[in-house]
C-alpha positions, 0 to 999 in steps of 0.5 A, spaced: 368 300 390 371 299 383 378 299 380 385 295 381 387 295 389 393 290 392 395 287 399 399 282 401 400 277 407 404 280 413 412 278 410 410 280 402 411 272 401 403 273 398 401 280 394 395 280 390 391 284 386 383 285 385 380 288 379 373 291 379 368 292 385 369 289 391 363 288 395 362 293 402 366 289 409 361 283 412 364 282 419 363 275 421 363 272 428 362 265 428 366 261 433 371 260 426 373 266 424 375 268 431 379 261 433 383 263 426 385 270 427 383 271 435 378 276 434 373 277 428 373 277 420 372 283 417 372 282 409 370 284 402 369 280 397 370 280 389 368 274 383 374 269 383 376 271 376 378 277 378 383 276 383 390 275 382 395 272 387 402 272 386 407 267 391 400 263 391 404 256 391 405 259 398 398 259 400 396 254 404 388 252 403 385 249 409 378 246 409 374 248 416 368 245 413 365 240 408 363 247 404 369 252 405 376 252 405 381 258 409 387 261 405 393 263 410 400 265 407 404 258 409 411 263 412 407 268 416 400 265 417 397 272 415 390 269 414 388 273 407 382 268 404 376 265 405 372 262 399 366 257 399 366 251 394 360 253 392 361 261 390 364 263 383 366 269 389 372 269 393 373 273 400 379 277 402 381 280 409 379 286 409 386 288 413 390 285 407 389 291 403 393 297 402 392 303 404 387 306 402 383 301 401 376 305 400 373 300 403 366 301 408 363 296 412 356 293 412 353 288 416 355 284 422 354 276 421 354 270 426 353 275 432 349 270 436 356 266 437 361 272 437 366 273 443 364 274 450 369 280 451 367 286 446 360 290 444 358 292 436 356 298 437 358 301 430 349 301 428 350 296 422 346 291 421 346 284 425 344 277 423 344 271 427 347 267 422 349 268 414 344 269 407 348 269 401 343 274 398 346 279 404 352 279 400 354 288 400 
């Protein structure tokens, strides 16, 4: 999907824009993603160089792990960002998007730890865990 598209947090303290193709939506299942937002992260992803944010000195960056880190807006906590330290690219909530966002999903990651309390029935293909090179 290409072309300019816009989001923002839940309060408007954080609004971005994308510049170019954003990758298809990666739902993600792993026990992470699902403590942060209470359910599971739907997101597309873009070359970092390729988004900006304005109101970004009210992100708030949290490292989960010794090779990711989690971007939230500090005034609302809306979770927008996900970005391995090694990746030149950049997630961003699906959610976050303006409407309409275009966006399609396309694959389901870290099934094996999804929540107990709902089925994936969409037909979209599933992984037990996450390889970079399925990046939609």
């Amino acid at each position: 999907m290409n072309g300019e598209h816009t989001g923002a947090c839940l309060c408007g303290s954080v609004r971005f824009t994308t510049r170019g193709k954003l990758d298809g939506v990666i739902y993600c299942h792993c026990s992470q993603c699902r403590k942060q937002t209470g359910h599971f992260y739907a997101a597309t992803s873009i070359a970092a160089d390729a988004l900006s944010v304005e109101g970004e000195d009210r992100v708030t960056w949290y490292a989960a792990s010794p090779d990711a880190r989690r971007g939230f807006c500090s005034v609302c906590g809306s979770a927008l960002f996900w970005r391995d330290l090694a990746s030149d690219q950049i997630s961003i909530l699906a959610g976050a998007f303006d409407k309409p966002s275009g966006l399609k999903g396309t694959r389901h990651i870290y099934v094996a730890d999804k929540g107990d309390y709902y089925e994936i029935e969409d037909g979209l293909p599933r992984d037990d865990a996450w390889a970079e090179q399925q990046r939609g």
